[in-house]
C-alpha positions as CSV (number, residue, x, y, z in Angstrom):
1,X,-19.9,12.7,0.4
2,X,-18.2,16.4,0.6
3,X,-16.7,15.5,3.7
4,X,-14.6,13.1,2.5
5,X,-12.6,15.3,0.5
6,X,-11.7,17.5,3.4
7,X,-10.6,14.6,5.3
8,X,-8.8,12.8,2.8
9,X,-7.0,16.1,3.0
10,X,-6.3,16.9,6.1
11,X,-4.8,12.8,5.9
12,X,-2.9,13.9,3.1
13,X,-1.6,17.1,4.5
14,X,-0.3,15.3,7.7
15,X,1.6,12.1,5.7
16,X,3.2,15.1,2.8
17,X,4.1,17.2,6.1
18,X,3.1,19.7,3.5
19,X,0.0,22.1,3.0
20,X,-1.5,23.3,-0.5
21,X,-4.7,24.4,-1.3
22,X,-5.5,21.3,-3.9
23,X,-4.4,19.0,-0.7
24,X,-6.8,15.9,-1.0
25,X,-9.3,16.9,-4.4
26,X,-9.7,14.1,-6.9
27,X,-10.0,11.4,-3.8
28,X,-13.5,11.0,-4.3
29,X,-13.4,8.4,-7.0
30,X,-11.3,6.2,-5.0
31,X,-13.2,6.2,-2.0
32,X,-16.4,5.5,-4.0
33,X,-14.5,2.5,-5.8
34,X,-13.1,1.1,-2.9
35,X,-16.4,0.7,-0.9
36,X,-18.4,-0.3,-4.2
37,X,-15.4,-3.4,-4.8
38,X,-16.1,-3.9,-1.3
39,X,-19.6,-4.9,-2.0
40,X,-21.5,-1.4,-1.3
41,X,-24.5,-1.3,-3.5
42,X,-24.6,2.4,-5.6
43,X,-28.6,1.3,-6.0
44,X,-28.8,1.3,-2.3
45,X,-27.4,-1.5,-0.4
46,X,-25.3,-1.7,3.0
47,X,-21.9,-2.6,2.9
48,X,-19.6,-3.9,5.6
49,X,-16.5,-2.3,7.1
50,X,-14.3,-5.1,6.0
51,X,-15.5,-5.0,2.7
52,X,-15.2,-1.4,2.7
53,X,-11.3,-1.9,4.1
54,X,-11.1,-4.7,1.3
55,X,-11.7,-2.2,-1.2
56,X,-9.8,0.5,-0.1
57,X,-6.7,-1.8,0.1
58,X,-7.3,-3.1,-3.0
59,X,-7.8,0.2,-4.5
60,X,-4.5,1.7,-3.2
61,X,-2.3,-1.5,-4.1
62,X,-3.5,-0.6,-8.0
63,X,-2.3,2.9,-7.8
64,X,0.9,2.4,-6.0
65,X,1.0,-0.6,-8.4
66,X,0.5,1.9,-11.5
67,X,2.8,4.2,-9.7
68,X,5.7,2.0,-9.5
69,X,5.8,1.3,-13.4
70,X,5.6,5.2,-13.7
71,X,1.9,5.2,-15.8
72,X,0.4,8.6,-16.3
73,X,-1.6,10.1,-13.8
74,X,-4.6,10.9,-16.4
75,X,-4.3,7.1,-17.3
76,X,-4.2,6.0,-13.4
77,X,-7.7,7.8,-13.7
78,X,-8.9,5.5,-16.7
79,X,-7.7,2.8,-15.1
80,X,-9.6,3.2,-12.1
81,X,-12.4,4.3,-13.2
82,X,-12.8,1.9,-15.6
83,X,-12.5,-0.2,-12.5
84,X,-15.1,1.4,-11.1
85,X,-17.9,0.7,-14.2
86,X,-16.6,-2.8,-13.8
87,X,-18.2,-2.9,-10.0
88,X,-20.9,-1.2,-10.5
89,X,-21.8,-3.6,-13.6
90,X,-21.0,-6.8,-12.0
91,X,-22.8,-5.6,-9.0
92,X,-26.5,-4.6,-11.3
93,X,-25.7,-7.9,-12.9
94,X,-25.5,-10.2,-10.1
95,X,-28.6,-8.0,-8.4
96,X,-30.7,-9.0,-11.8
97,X,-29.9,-12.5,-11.9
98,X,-31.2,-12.9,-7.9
99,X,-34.1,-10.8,-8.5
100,X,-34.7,-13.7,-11.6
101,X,-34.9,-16.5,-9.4
């Protein structure tokens, strides 16, 4: 999982044209959202590279959503990960209700 921090930066380095030493920190929580809304277990489960793709567009059309109405970066945080619990709670519900049956 550290890995994807220093490529998320290196990505984020090359679309700013810009370097700084925070470059890519805090992108953790989106890519664990985006492949848990793509249907990635966090109990242990394999998830698909569509879903995963799924996720992450889904993901970034919330924050450049919640960017466009100018919301606060600390609530853009609540937001998603609030988002976040949501997944991971529909995803140990619906895993309980086919262990059931």
């Amino acid at each position: 999982m550290q890995h994807f921090g220093r490529y998320s930066g290196l990505i984020l380095t090359a679309r700013l044209d810009a370097a700084t030493t925070s470059a890519g920190t805090m992108y953790e929580l989106d890519a664990i959202a985006a492949c848990v809304i793509g249907g990635t277990s966090l109990i242990g489960g394999v998830g698909t590279i569509p879903g995963a793709l799924l996720g992450a567009l889904i993901m970034a059309s919330l924050d450049n959503g919640m960017s466009i109405i100018n919301l606060d970066s600390y609530w853009q945080s609540i937001v998603k990960g609030s988002i976040l619990v949501l997944a991971v709670w529909v995803d140990i519900y619906s895993r309980k209700k086919q262990a059931s049956k």
